[in-house]
Wavefront OBJ file of the C-alpha trace (Angstrom):
o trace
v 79.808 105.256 110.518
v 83.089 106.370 110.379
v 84.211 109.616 108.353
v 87.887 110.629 107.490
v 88.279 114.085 106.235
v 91.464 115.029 104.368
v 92.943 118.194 104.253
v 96.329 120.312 103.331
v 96.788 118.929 99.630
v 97.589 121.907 96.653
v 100.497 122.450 94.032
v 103.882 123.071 95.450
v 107.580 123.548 93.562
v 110.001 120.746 93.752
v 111.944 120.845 96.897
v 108.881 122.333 98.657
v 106.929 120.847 101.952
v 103.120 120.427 102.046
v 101.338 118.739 105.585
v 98.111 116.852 104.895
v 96.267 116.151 107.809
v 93.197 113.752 108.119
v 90.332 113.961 111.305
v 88.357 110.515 111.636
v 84.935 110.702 113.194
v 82.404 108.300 114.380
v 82.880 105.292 116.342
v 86.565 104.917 116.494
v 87.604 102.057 117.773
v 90.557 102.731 119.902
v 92.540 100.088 118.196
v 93.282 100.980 114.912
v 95.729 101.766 111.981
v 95.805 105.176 110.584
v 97.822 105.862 106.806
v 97.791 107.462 103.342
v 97.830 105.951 100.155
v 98.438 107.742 96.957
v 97.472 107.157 93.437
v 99.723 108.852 90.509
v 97.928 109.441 87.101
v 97.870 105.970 85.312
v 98.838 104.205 88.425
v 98.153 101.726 91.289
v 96.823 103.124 94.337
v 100.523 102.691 97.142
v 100.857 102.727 100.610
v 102.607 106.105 101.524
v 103.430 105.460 105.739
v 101.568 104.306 108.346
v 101.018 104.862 112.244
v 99.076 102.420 114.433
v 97.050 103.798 117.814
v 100.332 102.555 119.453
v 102.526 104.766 117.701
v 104.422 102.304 115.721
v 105.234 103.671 111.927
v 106.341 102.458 108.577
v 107.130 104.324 105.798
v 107.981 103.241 102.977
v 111.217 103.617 101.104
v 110.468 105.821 98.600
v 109.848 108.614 101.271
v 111.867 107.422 103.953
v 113.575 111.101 105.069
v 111.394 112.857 103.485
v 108.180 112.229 104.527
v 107.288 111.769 108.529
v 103.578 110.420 109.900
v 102.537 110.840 112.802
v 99.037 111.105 114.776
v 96.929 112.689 117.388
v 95.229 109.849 119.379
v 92.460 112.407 121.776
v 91.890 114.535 118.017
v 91.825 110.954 115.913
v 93.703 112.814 113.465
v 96.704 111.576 111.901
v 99.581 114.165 109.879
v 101.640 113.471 106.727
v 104.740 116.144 107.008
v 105.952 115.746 103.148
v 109.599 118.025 102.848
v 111.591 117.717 99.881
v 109.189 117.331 97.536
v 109.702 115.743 93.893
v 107.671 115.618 91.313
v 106.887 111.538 91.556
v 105.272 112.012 94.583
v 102.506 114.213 92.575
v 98.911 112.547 92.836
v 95.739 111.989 94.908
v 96.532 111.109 98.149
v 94.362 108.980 100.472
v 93.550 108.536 104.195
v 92.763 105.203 105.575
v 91.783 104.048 108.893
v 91.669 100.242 109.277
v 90.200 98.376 112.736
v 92.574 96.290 113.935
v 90.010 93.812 115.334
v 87.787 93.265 111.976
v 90.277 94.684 109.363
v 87.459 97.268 108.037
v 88.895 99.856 106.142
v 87.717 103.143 105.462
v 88.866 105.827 103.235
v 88.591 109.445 102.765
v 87.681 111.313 99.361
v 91.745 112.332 98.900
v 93.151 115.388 98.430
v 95.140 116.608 95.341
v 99.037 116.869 95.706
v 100.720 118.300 93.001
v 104.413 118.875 92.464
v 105.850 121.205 89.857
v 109.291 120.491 88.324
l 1 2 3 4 5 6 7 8 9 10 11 12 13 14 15 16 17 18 19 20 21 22 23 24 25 26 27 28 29 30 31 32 33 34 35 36 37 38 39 40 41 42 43 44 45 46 47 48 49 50 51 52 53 54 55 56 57 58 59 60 61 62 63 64 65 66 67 68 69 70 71 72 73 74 75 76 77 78 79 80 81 82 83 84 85 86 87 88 89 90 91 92 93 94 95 96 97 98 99 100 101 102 103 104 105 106 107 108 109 110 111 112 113 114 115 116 117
């Protein structure tokens, strides 16, 4: 069974940087989509960026510039750098890791970003 734990999240000023990280354990099949959703008060859970096992990305515009993904293949650990931080990008913020070969997703319990303005 596969386990993602997230770390890094807290409360930050505007214009600030915070780095969430998120280790998967388990079986990890070596094909596989890493990425981190996040879910404002009141709001739909969004995609955030992702990074595949072969290192393509997509981020999405909302954070394009300011936010870079990237991963650790032999740790299984993938890395949101967030710099110039607003307060819309405040909320939970999730890890996923979906197998490419069955589309199984699994998620991690999210860790609290919060932005001050």
């Amino acid at each position: 069974q596969e386990q993602l734990v997230e770390s890094g999240g807290g409360l930050v000023q505007a214009g600030g940087s915070l780095r969430l990280s998120c280790a998967a354990s388990g079986r990890i099949f070596s094909a596989n989509v890493m990425g981190w959703y996040r879910q404002a008060p009141g709001k739909q859970r969004e995609l955030v960026a992702a990074v595949s096992s072969g290192g393509s990305t997509n981020v999405v515009d909302s954070v394009k510039g300011r936010f870079t993904i990237s991963r650790d293949n032999a740790k299984n650990t993938v890395y949101l750098q967030m710099n110039s931080l607003k307060p819309e990008d405040t909320g939970v913020y999730y890890c996923i890791l979906t197998v490419i070969p069955t589309n199984a997703d699994y998620w991690g319990q999210g860790t609290q970003v919060t932005v001050s303005s």
